[in-house]
Structures are given as structure tokens and as C-alpha cells.
C-alpha positions in Angstrom: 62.2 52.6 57.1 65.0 49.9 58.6 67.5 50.7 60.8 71.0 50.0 59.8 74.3 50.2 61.5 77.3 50.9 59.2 80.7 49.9 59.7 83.6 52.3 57.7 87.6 51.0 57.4 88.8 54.5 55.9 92.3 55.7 54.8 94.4 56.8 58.0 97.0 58.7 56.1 93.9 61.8 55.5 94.2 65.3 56.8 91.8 66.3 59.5 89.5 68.4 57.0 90.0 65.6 54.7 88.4 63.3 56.9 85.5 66.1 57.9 84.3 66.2 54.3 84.7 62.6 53.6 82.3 62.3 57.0 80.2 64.7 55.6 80.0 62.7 52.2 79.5 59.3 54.3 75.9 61.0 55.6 75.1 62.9 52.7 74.8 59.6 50.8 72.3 58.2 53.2 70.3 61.5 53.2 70.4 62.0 49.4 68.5 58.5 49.5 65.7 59.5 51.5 67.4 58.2 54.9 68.5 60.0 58.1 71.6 59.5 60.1 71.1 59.2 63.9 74.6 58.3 65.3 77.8 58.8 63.5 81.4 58.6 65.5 84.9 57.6 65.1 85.1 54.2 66.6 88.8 53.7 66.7 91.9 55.6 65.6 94.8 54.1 63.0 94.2 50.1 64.0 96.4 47.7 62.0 95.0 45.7 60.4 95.2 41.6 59.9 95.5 41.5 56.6 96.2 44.8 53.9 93.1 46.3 52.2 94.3 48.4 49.2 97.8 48.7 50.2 97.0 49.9 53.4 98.3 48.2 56.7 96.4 50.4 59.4 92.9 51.7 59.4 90.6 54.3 60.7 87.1 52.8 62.3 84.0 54.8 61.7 80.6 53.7 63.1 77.2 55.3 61.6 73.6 54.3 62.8 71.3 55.4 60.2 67.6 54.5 58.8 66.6 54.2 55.2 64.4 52.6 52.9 65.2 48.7 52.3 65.6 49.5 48.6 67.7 52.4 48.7 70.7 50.3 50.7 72.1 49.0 47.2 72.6 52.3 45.9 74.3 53.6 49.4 76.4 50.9 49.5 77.5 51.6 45.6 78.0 55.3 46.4 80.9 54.0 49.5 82.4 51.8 47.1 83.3 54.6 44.3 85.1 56.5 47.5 88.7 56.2 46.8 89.1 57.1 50.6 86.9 54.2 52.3 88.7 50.7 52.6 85.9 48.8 53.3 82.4 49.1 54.4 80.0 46.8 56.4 76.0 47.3 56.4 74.2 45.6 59.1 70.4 45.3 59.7 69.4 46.8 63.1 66.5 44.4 64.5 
């Protein structure tokens, strides 16, 4: 098991228990893949952006430290990127 640190640009336009169940979503993909969240917290609250992603000018940060298998990553990432909700994601290794 690696230890990863996870990087979220999500929609700031969402309802409060919009953005609870699309938090819940985040770490239930990690745990349906055999991994286990440790730290998960909004980072920062509508930022604007440099430069729009999917018509959006301003973006909620939202910071997960996780571990998981090496091979299950690709499939993780894949689940954020069908998320209509989540701009952009960022997977880093944790050394």
C-alpha cells in the first residue's frame, strides 16, 4: 500500500449537502478499491482561478490523504473524472 495525496478543483456553485455527498463519493471510491482515507479537508473556499476549467471561473480546493494499492490508482482516478461535479483532480505519490 502507497500513500497518496489528492488534490480536488470541484464546482463552487454546489449546495452544502451537495458537496457532503460528493465528499462522501470522493472517499468511497478510494475505499471501494481496497484503500483507506486518512485525512480529507476543504483546503480553500471559491478561489478564482487563472484560467477557466469547464466554464467555471472560481473553484473549491479539496485536499485528501489516502493509501491504496499502486494498481488500483488508475481506476480511482477514472472514477473522479466521470464526476460531473469535480473540475480537476491531482494524484501525487507520498514518499
Amino acid at each position: 500500500m502507497n500513500k497518496y495525496e489528492a488534490m480536488f478543483i470541484i464546482k463552487p456553485d454546489l449546495s452544502e449537502e451537495e458537496r457532503k455527498t460528493l465528499f462522501s463519493q470522493i472517499s468511497d471510491a478510494v475505499i471501494k478499491h481496497n484503500g483507506t482515507v486518512e485525512q480529507a479537508a476543504v483546503w480553500g473556499e471559491r478561489r478564482k482561478l487563472f484560467f477557466p476549467l469547464k466554464k467555471q471561473h472560481e473553484g473549491l480546493y479539496y485536499l485528501m490523504n489516502f493509501t491504496s494499492p499502486p494498481l488500483a490508482v488508475k481506476d480511482i482516478r477514472h472514477a473522479y473524472r466521470l464526476n460531473e461535479f469535480i473540475l480537476r483532480v491531482l494524484i501525487t505519490n507520498q514518499q
